[in-house]
C-alpha positions in Angstrom: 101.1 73.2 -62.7 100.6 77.1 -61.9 98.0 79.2 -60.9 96.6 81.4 -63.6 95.1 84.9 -62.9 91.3 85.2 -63.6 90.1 87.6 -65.5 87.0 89.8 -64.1 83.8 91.4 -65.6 84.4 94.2 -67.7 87.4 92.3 -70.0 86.1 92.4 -73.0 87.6 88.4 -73.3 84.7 87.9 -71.4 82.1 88.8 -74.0 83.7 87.1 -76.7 82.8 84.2 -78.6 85.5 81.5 -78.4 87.3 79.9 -81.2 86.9 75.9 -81.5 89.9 74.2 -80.6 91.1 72.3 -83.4 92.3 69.0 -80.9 94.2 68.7 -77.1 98.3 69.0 -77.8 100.5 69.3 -74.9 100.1 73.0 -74.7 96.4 72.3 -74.1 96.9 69.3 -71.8 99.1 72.1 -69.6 96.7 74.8 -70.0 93.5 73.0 -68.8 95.5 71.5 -65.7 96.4 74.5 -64.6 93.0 76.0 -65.5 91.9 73.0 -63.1 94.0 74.0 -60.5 93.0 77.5 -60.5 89.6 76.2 -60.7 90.2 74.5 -57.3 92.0 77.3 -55.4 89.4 79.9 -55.9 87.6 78.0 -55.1 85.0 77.2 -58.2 83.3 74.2 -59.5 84.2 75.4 -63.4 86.4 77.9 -64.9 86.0 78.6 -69.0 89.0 79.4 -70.6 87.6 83.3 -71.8 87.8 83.9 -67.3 91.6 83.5 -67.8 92.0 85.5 -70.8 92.1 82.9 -73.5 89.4 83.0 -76.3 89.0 79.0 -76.8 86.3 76.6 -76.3 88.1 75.1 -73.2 86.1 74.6 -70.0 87.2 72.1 -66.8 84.8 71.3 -63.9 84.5 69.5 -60.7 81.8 69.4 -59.2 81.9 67.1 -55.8 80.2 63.7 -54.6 77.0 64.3 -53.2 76.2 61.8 -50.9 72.6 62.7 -50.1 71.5 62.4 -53.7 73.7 59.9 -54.4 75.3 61.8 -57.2 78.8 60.8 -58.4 81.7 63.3 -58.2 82.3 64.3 -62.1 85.7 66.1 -63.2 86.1 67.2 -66.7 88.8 68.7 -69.0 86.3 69.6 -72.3 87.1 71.1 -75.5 84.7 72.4 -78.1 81.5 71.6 -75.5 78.2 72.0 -76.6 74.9 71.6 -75.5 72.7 69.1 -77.7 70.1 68.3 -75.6 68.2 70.0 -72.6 65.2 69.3 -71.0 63.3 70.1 -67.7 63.7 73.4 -65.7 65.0 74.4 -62.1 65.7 77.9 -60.7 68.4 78.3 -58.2 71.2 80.5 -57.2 74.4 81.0 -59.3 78.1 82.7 -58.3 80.9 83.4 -61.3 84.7 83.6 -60.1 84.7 86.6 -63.0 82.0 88.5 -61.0 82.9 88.1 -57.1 80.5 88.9 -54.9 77.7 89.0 -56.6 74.8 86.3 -57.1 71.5 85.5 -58.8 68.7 83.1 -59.3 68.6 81.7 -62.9 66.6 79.4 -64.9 68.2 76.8 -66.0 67.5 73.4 -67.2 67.3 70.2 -65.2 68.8 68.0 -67.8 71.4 68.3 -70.4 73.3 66.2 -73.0 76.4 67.7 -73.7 79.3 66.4 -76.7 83.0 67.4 -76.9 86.3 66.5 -76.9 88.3 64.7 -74.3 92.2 65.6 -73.6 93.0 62.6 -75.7 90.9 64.0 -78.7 88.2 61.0 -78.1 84.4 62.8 -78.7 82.8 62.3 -75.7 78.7 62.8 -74.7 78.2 63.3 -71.2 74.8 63.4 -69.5 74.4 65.1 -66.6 71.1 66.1 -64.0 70.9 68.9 -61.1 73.5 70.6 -59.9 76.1 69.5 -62.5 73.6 70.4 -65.2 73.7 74.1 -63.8 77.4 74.4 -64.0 78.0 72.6 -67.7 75.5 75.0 -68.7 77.1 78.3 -66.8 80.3 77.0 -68.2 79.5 76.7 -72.0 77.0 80.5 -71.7 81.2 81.7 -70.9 82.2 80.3 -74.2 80.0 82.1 -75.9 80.0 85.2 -73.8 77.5 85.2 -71.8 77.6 85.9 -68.3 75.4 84.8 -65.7 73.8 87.8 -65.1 72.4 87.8 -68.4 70.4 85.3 -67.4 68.6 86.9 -64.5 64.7 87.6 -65.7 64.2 89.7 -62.5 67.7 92.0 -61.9 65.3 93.9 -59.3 64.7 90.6 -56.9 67.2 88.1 -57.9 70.7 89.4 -58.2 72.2 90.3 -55.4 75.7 91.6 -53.3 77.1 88.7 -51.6 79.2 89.0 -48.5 80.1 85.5 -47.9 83.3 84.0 -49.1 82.7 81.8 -52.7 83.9 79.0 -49.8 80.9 79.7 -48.2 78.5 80.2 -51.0 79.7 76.8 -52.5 78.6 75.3 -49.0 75.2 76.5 -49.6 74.8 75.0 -53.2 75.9 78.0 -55.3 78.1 77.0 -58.5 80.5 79.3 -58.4 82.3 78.9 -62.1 
């Protein structure tokens, strides 16, 4: 596995919609381990294909265990990942490996169904609540070129500079994808 280079605001990859993936070959098998690598080393809790400079409806995540919830760790490799049901609302704080040090409070919603493709071409429909729900969602907005301060209502009061380290901010509960 390698490290890929991520891409940063202003590429215009970044504002692209991606092109469906037509199924996982080797190639794509490669690409999202090493997208889930990178993912990892930044570190991030997602990384969309479009941060690395490919244009394809390929997203990985990890988001960790959280014991005080009692939430399960989840790890996906998705292609072609789309939203089909979404329900609820929660505001919180979001980070983006393609916009470092910056952050903002978006709406997003509390529940989400999402369908795609597994890395062995199997359809797959994950539900998800919370935190996971936050970065599935900030994860498929990349696919379709949308950034997460886009989705900041108030640009005055809720985006912000951050000087922490993304280490740091993930501590504190901000996906950073």
């Amino acid at each position: 596995m390698a490290l890929l280079d991520i891409v940063l605001e202003g590429d215009p990859v970044l504002r692209k919609k991606a092109t469906k993936v037509r199924r996982a070959d080797e190639g794509i098998r490669k690409l999202a381990d090493d997208m889930y690598e990178t993912m990892l080393d930044a570190p991030g809790v997602g990384l969309a294909a479009p941060q690395i400079g490919r244009s394809i409806r390929l997203i990985v995540v990890h988001v960790p265990e959280d014991e005080d919830d009692g939430t399960p760790e989840l790890s996906l490799r998705l292609l072609n990942p789309e939203i089909i049901k979404a329900h609820g609302t929660q505001f919180g704080p979001e980070g983006c490996l393609s916009i470092p040090g910056w952050a903002g409070n978006i709406e997003r919603a509390m529940h989400v169904t999402v369908k795609a493709v597994d890395m062995d071409n199997k359809p797959v429909r994950i539900k998800v609540s919370g935190y996971a729900a936050v970065v599935l969602q900030h994860e498929i907005d990349h696919l379709d070129g949308i950034m997460f301060p886009d989705r900041v209502k108030d640009k005055e009061n809720d985006l912000w500079p951050v000087r922490e380290s993304e280490a740091e901010l993930e501590e504190e509960g901000v996906p950073v994808g």
